[in-house]
Backbone as a chain_set.jsonl record, in Angstrom:
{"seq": "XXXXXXXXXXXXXXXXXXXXXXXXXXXXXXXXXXXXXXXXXXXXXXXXXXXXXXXXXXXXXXXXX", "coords": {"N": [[90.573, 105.306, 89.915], [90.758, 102.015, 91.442], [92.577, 99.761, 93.735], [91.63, 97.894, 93.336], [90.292, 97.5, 91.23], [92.592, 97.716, 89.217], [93.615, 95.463, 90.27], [91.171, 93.599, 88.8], [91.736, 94.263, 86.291], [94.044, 93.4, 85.793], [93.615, 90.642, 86.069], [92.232, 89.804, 83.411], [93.803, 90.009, 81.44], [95.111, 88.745, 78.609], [97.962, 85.994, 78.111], [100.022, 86.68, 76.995], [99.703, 89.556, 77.119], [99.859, 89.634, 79.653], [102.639, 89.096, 80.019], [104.138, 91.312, 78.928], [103.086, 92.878, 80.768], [104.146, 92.017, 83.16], [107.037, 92.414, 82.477], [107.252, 95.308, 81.824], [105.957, 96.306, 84.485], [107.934, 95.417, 86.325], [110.426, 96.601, 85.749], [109.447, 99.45, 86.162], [109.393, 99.198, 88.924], [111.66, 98.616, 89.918], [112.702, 100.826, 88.78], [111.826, 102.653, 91.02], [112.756, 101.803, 93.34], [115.843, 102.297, 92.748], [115.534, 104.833, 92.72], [114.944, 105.293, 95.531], [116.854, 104.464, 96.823], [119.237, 105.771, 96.023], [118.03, 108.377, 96.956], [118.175, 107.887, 99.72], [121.104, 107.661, 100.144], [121.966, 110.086, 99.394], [120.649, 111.617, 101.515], [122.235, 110.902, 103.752], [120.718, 108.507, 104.881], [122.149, 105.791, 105.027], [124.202, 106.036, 105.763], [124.761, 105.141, 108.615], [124.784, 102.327, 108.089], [126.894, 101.956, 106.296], [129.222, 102.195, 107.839], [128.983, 100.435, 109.621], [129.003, 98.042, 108.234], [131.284, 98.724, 107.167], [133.537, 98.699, 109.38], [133.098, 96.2, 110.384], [134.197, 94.955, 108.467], [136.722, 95.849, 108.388], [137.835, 94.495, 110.843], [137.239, 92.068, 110.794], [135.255, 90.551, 111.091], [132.596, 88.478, 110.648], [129.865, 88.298, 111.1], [126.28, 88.09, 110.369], [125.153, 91.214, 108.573]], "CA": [[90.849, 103.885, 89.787], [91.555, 101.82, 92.55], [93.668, 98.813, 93.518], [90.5, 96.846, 93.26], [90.715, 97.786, 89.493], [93.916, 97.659, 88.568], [94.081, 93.728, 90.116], [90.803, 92.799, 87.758], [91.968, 94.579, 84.853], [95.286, 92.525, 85.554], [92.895, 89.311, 85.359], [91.967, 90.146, 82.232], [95.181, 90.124, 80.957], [96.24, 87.912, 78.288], [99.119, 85.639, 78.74], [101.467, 88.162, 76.677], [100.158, 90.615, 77.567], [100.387, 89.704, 81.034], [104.265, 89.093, 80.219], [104.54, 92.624, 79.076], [103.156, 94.098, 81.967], [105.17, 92.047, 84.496], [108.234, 92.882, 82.577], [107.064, 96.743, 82.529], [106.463, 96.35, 86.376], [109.51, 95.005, 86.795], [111.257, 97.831, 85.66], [109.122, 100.277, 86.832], [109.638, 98.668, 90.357], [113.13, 98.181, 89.872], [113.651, 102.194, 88.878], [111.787, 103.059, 92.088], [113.556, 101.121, 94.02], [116.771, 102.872, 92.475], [115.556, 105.94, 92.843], [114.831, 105.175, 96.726], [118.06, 104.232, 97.673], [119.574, 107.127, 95.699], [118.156, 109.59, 98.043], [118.888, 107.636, 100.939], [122.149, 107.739, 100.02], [122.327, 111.225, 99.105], [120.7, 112.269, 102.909], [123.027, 109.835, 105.009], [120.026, 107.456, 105.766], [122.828, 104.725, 104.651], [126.067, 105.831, 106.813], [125.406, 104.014, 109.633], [125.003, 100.706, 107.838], [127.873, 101.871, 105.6], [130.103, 102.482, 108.323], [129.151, 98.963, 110.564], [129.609, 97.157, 107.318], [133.347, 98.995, 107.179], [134.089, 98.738, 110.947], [132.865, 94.412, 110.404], [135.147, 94.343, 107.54], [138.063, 96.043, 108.837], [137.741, 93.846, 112.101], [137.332, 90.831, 110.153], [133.91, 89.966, 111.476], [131.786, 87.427, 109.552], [128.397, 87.939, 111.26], [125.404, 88.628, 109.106], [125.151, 92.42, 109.006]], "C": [[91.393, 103.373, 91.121], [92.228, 100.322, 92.92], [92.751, 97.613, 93.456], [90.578, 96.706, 91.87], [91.4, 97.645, 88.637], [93.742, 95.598, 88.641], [92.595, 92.822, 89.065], [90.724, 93.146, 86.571], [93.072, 93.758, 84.562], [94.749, 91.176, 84.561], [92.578, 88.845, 84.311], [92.469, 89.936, 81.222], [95.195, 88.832, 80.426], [96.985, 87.193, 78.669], [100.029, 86.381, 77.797], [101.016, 89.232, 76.834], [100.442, 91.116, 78.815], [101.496, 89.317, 81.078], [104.341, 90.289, 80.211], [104.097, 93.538, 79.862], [103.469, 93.471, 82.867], [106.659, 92.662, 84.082], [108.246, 94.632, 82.723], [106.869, 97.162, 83.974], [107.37, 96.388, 86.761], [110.537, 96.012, 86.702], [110.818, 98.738, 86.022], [109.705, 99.969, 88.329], [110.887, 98.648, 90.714], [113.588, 99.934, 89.925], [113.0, 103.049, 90.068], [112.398, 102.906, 92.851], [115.489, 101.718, 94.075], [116.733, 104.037, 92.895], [115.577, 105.869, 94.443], [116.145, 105.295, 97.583], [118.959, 105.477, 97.288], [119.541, 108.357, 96.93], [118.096, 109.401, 99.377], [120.015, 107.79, 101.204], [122.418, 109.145, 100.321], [121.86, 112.269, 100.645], [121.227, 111.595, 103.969], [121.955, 108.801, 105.941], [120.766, 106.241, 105.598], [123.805, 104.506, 105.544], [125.786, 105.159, 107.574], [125.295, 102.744, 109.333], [125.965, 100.705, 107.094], [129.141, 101.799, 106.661], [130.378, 101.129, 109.745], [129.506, 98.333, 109.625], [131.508, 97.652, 107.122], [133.688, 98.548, 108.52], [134.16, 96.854, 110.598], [133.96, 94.221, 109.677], [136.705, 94.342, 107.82], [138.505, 94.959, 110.182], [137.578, 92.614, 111.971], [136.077, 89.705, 110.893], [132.858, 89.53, 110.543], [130.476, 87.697, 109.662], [127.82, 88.662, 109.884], [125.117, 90.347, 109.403], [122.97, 93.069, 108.466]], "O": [[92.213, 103.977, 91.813], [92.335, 99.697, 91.864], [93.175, 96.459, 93.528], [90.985, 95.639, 91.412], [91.109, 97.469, 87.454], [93.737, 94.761, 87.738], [92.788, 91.685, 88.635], [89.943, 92.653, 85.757], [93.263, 93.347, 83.418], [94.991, 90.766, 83.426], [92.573, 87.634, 84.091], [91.889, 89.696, 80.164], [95.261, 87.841, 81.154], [97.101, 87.362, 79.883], [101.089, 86.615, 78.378], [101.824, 90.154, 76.727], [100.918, 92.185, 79.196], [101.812, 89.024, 82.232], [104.603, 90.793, 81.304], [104.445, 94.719, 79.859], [103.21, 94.092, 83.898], [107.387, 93.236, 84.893], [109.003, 95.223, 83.494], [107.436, 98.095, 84.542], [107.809, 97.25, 87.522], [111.404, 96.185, 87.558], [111.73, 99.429, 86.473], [110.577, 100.732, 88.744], [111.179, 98.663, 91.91], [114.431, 100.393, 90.695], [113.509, 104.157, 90.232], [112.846, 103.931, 93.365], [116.229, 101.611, 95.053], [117.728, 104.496, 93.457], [116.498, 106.598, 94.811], [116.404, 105.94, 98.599], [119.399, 106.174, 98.202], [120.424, 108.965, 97.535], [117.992, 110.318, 100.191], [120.304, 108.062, 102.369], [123.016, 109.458, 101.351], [122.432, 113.322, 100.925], [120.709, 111.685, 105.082], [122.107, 108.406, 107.097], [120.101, 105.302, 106.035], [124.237, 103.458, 106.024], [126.508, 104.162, 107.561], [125.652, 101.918, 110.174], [126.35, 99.558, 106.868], [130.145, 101.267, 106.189], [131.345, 100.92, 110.477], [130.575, 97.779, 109.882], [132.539, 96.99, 106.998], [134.478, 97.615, 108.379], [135.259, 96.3, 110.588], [134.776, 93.389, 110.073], [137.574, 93.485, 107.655], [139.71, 94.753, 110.327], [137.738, 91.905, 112.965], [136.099, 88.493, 111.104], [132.341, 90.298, 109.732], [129.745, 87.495, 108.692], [128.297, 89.309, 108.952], [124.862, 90.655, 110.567], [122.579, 94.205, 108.736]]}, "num_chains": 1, "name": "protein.A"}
């Protein structure tokens, strides 16, 4: 199947049942998205934006980070 497929099987779609598969997207998308940052977290691809966002805060710097 390919993404050619998927978008005119979307077309296809109902209007409920094209609600229930944006809200199933949505959460699918949403627990990738969780899961992503998870193991960014968990291999320090985060510290150095965790540790400019502390340094800004402690230093009482407003910019946008």
């Amino acid at each position: 199947m390919t993404t050619e497929d998927i978008e005119k099987a979307v077309e296809l779609l109902t209007p409920d049942e094209l609600a229930r598969f944006r809200a199933w997207f949505e959460q699918f998308d949403a627990q990738r998205f969780d899961q992503a940052i998870a193991h960014d977290a968990q291999t320090g691809r985060l510290d150095a934006f965790a540790e400019e966002a502390l340094n800004a805060y402690r230093t009482g710097q407003t910019r946008d980070l």
